[in-house]
C-alpha positions as CSV (number, residue, x, y, z in Angstrom):
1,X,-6.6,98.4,-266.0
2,X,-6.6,99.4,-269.8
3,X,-6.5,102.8,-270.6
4,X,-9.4,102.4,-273.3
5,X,-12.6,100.5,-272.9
6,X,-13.3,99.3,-276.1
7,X,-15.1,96.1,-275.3
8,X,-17.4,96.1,-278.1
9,X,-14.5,96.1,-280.4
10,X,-13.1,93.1,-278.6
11,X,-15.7,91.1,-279.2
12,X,-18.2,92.4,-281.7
13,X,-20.2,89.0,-282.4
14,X,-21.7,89.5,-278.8
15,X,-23.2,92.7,-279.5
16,X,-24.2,91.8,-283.0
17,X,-27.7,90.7,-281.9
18,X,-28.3,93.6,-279.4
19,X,-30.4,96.4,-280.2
20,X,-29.4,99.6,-279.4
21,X,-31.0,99.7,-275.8
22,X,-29.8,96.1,-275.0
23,X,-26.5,97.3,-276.2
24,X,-26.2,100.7,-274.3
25,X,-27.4,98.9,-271.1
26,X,-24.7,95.8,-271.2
27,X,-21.5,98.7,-272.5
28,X,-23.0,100.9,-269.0
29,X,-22.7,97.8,-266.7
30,X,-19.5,96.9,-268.3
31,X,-18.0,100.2,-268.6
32,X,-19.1,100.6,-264.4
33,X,-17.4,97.1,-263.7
34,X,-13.8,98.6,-265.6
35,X,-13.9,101.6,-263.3
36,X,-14.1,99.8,-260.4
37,X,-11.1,97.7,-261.5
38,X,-12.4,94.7,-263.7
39,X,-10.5,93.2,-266.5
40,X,-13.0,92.7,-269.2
41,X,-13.3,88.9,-270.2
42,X,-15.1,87.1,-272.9
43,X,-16.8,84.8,-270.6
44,X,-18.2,87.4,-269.0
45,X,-19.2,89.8,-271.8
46,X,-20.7,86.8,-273.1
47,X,-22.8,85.8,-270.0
48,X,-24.3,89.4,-270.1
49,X,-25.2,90.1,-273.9
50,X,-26.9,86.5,-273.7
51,X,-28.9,87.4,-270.6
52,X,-29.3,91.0,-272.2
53,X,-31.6,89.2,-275.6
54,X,-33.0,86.5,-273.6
55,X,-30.9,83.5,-274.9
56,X,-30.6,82.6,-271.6
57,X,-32.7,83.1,-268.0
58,X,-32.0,84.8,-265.0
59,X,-31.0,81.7,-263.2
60,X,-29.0,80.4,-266.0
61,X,-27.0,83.6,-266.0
62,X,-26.7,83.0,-262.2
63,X,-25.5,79.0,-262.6
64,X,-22.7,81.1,-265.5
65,X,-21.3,83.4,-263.2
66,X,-21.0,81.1,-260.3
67,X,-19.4,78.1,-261.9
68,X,-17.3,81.3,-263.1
69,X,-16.4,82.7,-260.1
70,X,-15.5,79.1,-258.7
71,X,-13.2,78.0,-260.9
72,X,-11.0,81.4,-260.5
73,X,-11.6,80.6,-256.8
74,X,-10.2,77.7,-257.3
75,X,-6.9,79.0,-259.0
76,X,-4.2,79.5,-256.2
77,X,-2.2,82.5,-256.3
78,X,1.6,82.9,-258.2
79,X,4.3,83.2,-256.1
80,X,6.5,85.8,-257.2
């Protein structure tokens, strides 16, 4: 895990068309998700700032994160 979580500055055109609330509610759910381990992605952040202004639905967010989690599924594990 990083030792800063500085996701907005990763990817600042997500949060561009946030207001402050959207914004302080997608950093919370994405700063909870580093603690317990994540690795912050662009996919992802991108999934949630779009559901977060409504340019997508709740079932399109859904269909994102599945296909999502599927194709990493899909990835078999290095051999070391």
């Amino acid at each position: 895990m990083a030792e800063e979580f500085d996701i907005e500055q990763r990817w600042p055109e997500l949060f561009a068309q946030l207001d402050e609330t959207q914004r302080r509610a997608v950093v919370q759910s994405l700063a909870s998700a580093w603690h317990e381990g994540w690795t912050p992605n662009r996919e992802d952040v991108e999934n949630l700032t779009d559901r977060a202004r409504g340019a997508i639905d709740h079932d399109e967010y859904l269909r994102r994160v599945d296909a999502a989690a599927e194709r990493h599924r899909k990835v078999p594990p290095v051999r070391r």
